[in-house]
N, C-alpha and C positions, 0 to 999 in steps of 0.2 A: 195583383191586378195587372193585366196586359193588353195592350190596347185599346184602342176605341171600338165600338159600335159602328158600324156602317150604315147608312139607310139601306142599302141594299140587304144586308143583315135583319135591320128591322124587319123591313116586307117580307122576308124571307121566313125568319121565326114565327110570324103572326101567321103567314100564309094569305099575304095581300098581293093579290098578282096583278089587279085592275092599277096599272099606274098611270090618273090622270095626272098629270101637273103642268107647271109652264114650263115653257121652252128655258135650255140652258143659262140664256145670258140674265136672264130674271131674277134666278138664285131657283132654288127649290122649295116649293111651298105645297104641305097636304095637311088637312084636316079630317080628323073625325070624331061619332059619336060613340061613346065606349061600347055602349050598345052593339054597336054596328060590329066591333070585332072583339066583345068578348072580352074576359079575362086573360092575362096573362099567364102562359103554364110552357114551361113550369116559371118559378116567378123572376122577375125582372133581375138581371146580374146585376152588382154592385162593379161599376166599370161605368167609366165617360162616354160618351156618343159625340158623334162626328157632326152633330146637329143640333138646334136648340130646341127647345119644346116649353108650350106653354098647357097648364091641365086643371081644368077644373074634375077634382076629384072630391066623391062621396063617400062619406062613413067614416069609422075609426081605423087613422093609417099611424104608423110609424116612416116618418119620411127619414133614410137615411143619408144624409150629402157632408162630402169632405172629412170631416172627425168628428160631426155632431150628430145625433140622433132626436127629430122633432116631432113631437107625436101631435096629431092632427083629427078633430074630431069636426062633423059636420061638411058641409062645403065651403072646399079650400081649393086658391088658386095656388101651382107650382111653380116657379119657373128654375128650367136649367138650362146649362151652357155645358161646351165644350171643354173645356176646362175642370169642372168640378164633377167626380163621380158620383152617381147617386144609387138610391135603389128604395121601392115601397113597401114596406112589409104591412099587409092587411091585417088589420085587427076584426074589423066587421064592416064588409064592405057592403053599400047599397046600389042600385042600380043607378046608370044615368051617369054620367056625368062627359064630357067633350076635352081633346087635347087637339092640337097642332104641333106638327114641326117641320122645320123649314133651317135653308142653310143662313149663315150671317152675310150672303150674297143678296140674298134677298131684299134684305134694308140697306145696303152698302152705300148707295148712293141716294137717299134718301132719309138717314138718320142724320144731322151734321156732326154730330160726335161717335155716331155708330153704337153698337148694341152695348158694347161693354162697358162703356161710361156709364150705361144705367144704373142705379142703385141695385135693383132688384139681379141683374148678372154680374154682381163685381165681385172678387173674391173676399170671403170674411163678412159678405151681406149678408141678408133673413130675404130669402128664395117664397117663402112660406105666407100666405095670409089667409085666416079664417074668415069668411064672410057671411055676413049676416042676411037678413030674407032679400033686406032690396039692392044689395049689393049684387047676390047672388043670383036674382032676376035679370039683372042690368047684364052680368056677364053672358048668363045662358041666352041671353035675347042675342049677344054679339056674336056669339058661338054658331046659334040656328043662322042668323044672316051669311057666317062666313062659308056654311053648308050647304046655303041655299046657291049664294055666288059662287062656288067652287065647281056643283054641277047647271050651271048657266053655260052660253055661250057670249055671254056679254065679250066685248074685244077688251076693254077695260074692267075685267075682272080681279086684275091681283093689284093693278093700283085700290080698288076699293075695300078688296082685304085685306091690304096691309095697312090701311086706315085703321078697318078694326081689327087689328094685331094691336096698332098703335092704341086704339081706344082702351084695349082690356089694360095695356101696361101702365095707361094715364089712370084707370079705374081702382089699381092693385098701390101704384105709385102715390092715391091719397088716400088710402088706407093703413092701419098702423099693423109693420107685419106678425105673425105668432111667436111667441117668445118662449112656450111650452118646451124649453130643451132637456131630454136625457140626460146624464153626462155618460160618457165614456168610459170605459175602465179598460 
């Protein structure tokens, strides 16, 4: 494994050339609907990113991150960090489902501990939570809101999705994560 991910990478693989976001001193923050771009091909490297990402993913995945292998059935929120590599491997995927990712700029001055204190991005945490109907509702409702404000002109658009950035990880953060691990050999 060598290097990180780029965003510019990202957009670049996917073939996303529309880059709205906010302005520099903000951090960087995009959302979307998987829908919107598609499956991954060919499929996601196993290698870190330069960004964090948050995903509600459907179907049966095997989530690969750091030395463990977490298989993953139904809808599941992910989260990853700069620090830890990961990668999906599909078992049977369904349609639907929403990710974000944004730099750790973005919450800088606005987390008092910052991103990495949180359970859910620390090293040797469970990244991973299966969620159940109304959990899962709760999410994709914050998901659609963050899509709806991203294409707004509201002036105060990223202070309100970073609320629900903040909402999904308080949503994931009383949930008990998936414990389903692989082992390794």
């Amino acid at each position: 494994m060598s290097g990180k991910e780029t965003l510019d990478e990202f957009y670049r693989k996917r073939n996303i050339s529309e880059l709205r976001t906010n302005s520099e001193d903000l951090g960087h923050f995009r959302v979307f609907s998987k829908d919107e771009i598609g499956p991954d091909k060919p499929p996601i490297k196993y290698i870190r990113r330069d960004f964090f990402k948050i995903a509600l993913i459907r179907g049966h995945h095997l989530f690969h991150y750091a030395d463990k292998t977490l298989e993953v059935s139904g809808d599941t929120l992910v989260f990853s960090n700069p620090e830890i590599p990961y990668t999906f491997e599909s078992i049977k995927e369904e349609t639907g489902g929403y990710f974000c990712i944004f730099k750790e700029s973005f919450f800088s001055e606005y987390l008092r501990d910052g991103l990495r204190k949180l359970p859910i991005y620390q090293i040797g945490g469970n990244p991973a939570f299966i969620l159940d109907k109304k959990s899962s509702e709760k999410v994709i409702a914050v998901f659609e809101k963050m899509v709806e404000e991203i294409n707004s002109d509201y002036q105060f658009r990223y202070d309100l999705i970073r609320n629900y950035v903040t909402e999904i990880i308080h949503i994931a953060l009383k949930l008990k994560p998936s414990e389903k691990v692989i082992s390794q050999y």
